[in-house]
C-alpha positions as CSV (number, residue, x, y, z in Angstrom):
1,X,-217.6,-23.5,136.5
2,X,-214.5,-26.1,136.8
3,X,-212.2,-26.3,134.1
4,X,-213.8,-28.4,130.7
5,X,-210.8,-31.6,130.1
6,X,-211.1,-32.5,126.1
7,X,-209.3,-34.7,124.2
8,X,-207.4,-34.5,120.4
9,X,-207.3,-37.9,118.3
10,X,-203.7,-37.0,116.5
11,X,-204.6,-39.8,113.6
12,X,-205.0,-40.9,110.0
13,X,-206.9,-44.3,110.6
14,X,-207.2,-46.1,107.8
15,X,-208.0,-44.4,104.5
16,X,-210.8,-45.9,102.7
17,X,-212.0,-47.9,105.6
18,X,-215.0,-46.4,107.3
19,X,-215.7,-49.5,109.5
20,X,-212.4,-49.2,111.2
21,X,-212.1,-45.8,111.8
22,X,-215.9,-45.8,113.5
23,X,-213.6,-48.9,115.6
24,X,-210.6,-45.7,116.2
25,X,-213.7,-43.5,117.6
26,X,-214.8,-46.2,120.1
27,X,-211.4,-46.8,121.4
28,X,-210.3,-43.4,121.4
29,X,-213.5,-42.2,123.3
30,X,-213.3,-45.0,125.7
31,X,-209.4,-43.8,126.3
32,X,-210.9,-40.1,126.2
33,X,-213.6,-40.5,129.0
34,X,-211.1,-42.4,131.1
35,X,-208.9,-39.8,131.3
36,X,-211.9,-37.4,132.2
37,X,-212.7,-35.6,129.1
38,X,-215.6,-34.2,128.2
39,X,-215.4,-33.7,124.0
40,X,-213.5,-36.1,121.7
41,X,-212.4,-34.2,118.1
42,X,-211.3,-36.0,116.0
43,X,-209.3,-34.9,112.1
44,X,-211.2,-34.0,109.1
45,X,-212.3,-36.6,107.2
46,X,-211.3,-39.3,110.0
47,X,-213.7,-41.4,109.1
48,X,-213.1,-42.3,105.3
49,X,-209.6,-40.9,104.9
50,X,-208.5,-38.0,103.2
51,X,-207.0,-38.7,100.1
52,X,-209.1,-41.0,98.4
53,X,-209.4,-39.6,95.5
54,X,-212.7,-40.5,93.4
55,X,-214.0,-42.6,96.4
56,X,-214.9,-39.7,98.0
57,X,-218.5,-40.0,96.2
58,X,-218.2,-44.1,96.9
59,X,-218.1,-43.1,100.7
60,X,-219.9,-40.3,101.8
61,X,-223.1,-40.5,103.9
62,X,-225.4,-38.6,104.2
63,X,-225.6,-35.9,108.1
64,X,-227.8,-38.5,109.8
65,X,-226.2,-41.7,107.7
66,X,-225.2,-44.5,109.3
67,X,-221.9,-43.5,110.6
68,X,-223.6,-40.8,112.4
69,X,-225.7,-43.6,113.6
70,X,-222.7,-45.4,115.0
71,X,-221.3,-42.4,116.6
72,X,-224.0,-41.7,118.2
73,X,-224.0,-45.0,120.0
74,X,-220.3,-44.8,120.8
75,X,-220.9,-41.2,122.4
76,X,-223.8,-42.2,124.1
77,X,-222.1,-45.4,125.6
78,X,-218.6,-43.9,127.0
79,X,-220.9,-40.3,127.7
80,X,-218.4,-38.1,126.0
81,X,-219.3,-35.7,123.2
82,X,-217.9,-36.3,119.8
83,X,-216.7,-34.1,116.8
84,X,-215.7,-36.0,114.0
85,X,-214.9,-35.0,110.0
86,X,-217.0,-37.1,107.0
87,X,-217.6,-36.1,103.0
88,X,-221.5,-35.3,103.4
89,X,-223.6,-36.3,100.8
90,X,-226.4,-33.6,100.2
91,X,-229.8,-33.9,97.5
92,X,-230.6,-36.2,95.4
93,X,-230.1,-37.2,91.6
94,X,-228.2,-34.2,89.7
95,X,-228.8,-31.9,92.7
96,X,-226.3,-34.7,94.8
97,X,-223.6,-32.5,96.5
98,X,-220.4,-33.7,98.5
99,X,-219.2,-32.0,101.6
100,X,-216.3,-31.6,103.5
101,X,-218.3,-31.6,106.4
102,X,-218.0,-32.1,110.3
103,X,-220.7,-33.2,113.1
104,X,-221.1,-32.5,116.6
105,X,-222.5,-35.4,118.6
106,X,-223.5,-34.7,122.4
107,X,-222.6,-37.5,125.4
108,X,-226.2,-39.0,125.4
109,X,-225.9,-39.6,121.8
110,X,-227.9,-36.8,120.0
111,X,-226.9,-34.5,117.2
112,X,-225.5,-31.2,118.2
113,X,-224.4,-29.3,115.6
114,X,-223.1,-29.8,111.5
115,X,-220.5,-27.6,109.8
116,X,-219.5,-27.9,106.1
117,X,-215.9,-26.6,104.7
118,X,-216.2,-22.9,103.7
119,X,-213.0,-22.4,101.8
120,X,-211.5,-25.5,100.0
121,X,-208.4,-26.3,99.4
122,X,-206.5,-27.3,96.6
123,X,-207.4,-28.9,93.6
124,X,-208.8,-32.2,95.5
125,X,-211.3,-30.2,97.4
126,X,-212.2,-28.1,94.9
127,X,-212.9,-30.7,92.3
128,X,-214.7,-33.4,94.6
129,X,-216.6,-30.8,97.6
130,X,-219.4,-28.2,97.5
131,X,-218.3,-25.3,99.8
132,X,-220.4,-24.4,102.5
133,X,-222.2,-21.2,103.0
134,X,-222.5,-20.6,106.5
135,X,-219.3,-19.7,108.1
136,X,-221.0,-20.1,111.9
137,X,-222.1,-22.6,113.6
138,X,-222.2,-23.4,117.0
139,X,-224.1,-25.2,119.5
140,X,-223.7,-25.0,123.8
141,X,-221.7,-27.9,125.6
142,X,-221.1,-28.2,129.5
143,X,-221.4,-24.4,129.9
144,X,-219.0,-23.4,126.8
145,X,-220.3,-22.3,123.7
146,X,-218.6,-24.4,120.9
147,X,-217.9,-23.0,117.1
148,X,-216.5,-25.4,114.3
149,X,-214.6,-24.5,111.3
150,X,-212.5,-27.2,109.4
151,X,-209.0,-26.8,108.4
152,X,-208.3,-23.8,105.9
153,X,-211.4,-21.9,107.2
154,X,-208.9,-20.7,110.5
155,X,-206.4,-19.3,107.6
156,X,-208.7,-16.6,106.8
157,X,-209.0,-14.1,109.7
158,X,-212.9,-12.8,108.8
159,X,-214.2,-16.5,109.9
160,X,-212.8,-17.1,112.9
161,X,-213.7,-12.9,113.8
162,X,-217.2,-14.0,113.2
163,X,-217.0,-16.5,116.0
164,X,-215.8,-14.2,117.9
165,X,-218.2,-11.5,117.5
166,X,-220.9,-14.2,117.5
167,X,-219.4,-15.3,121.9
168,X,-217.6,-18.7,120.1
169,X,-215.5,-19.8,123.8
170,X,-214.2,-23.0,121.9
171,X,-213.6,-23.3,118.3
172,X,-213.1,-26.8,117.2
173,X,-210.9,-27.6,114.4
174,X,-210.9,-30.8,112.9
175,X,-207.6,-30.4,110.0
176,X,-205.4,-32.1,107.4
177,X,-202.4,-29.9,107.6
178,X,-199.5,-30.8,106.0
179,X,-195.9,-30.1,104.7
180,X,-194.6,-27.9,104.8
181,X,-197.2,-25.9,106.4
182,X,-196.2,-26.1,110.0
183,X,-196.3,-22.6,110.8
184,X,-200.0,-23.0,110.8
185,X,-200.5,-24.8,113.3
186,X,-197.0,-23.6,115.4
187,X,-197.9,-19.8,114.8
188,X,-201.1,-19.1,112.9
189,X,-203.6,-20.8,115.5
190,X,-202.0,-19.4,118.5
191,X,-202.2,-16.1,117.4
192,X,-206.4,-16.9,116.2
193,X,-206.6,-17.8,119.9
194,X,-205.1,-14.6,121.2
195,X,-207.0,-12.0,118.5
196,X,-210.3,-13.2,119.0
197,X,-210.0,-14.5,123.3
198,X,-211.0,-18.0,122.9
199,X,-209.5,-21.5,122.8
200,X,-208.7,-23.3,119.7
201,X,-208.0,-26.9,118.8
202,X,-206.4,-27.4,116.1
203,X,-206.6,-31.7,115.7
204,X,-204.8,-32.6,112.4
205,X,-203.7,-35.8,110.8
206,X,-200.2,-37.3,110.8
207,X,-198.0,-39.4,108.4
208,X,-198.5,-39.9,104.3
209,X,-201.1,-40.6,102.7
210,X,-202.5,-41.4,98.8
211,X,-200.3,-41.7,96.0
212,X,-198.6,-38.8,94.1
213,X,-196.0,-39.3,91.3
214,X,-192.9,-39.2,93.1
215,X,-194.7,-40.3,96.3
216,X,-197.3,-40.0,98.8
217,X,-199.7,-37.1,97.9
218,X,-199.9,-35.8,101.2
219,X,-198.0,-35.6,104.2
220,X,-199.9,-34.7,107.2
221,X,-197.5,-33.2,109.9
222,X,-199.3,-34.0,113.8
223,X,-198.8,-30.8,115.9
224,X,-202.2,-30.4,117.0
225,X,-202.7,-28.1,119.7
226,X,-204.8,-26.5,122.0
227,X,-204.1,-23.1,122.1
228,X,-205.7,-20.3,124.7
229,X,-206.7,-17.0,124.6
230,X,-204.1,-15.8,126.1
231,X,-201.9,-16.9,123.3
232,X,-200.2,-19.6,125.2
233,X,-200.4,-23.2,123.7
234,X,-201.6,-25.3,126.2
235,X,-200.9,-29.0,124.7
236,X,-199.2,-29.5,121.8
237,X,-198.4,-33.3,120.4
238,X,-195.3,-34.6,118.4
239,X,-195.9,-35.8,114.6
240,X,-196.9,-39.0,115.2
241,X,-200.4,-40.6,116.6
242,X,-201.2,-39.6,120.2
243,X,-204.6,-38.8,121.9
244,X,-203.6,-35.3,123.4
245,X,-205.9,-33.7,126.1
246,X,-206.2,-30.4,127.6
247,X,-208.3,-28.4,129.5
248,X,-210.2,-25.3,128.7
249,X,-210.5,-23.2,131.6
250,X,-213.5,-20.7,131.6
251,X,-211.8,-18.6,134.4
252,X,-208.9,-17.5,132.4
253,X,-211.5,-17.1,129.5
254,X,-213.5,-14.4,131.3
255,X,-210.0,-12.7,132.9
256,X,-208.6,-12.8,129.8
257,X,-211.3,-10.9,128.0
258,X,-211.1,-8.3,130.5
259,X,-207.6,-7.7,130.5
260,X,-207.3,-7.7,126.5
261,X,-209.1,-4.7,124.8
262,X,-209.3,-6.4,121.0
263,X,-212.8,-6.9,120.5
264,X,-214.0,-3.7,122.6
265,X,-211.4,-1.4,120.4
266,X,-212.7,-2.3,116.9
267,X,-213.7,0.3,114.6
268,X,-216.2,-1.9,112.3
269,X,-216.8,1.6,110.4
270,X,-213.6,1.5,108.9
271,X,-213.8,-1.8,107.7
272,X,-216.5,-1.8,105.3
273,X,-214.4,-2.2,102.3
274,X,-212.9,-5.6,103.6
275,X,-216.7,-6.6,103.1
């Protein structure tokens, strides 16, 4: 099977403005399937922004809402998959839950896959999401099999194991990583790649964003990557917005799961009290 091309939309949009950031995903998957990619991922929460405080509830959607609806028609036109990062709104009445959540949309325009934030970060998420219960979820793509996580999830080793031990190739995730946090992104997610033998991209935000008291709230810091399973990052962009592609090459997958005895020399015995 040939090498897989995808493509990284580095970007903040524009917070609080979910019809032009749908307009971000058209143009970025028209650039993205004209320079031969496959997969589009896009940040989390790319479509409404991520600090928005109280209009996170104003904005979400539900999985099948009419964003999803205009995704689907973007991905289906250019004929490139698309990941891209939304607050989910879940129930009805008082049982109405907001997630940080992510979708998977295929190149003829049908729904793939949905993930919702397992570990939340901060005060922000953890006063305005639900966390989500099920740390994998994946869903087959052009001969890979794809796992999604969003942002913090890749900080805790046990969830991205899981994909590993459940035959993730490519984990997907959508971040909005910031200051000073770099070494996430610089160190952390190579070293995921290279414990668990799969490719990760790691496609975060850039610039400030919302209002803090001395200044912006957040400062999301670029670097997104694709990083391999043989530990070597593959692309890497600057700070500032770029569409970055790279190519996942299921060759190097399979020889580098040979050659590196991780998985096959775990002891799961010994771990029970991690549990």
């Amino acid at each position: 099977m040939p090498s897989s091309r995808i493509a990284l939309l580095q970007s903040s949009g524009r917070p609080g403005d979910t019809v032009r950031n749908l307009e971000y995903v058209a143009g970025a998957a028209r650039e993205a399937a004209a320079g031969g990619a496959a997969l589009l991922v896009c940040p989390e929460m790319f479509l409404t922004g991520y600090a928005i405080g109280a209009d996170v509830s104003r904005l979400a959607e539900p999985a099948d809402g009419p964003s999803a609806e205009a995704v689907a028609r973007i991905a289906d036109e250019y004929g490139i998959a698309v990941l891209y990062g939304y607050p989910e709104r879940a129930g009805d009445g008082e049982g109405t839950r907001v997630h940080n959540a992510a979708r998977l949309i295929g190149p003829d325009g049908s729904s793939l896959a949905d993930y919702r934030k397992t570990h939340l970060y901060g005060g922000f998420e953890q006063e305005w999401f639900t966390p989500g219960d099920t740390p994998v979820v994946q869903a087959d793509l052009g001969g890979l099999r794809i796992g999604i996580m969003i942002c913090y999830d890749v900080e805790f080793p046990e969830n991205v194991r899981a994909h590993a031990l459940a035959g993730t190739d490519l984990l997907l995730v959508p971040t909005a990583q910031m200051h000073p946090f770099e070494f996430v992104a610089e160190s952390v997610v190579p070293v995921r790649a290279f414990e668990n033998q799969m490719y990760v991209a790691y496609v975060n935000r850039t610039g400030p964003e919302g209002e803090g008291e001395t200044g912006p709230a957040f400062e999301f810091v670029g670097l997104s990557c694709l990083a391999g399973p043989d530990g070597i990052t593959r692309a890497r962009a600057g700070r500032g917005e770029e569409l970055l592609f790279g190519d996942v090459d299921p060759e190097l997958l399979r020889a580098s799961r040979a050659a590196n005895p991780y998985l096959r020399d775990r002891r799961p015995g010994l771990y029970g009290s991690l549990g």
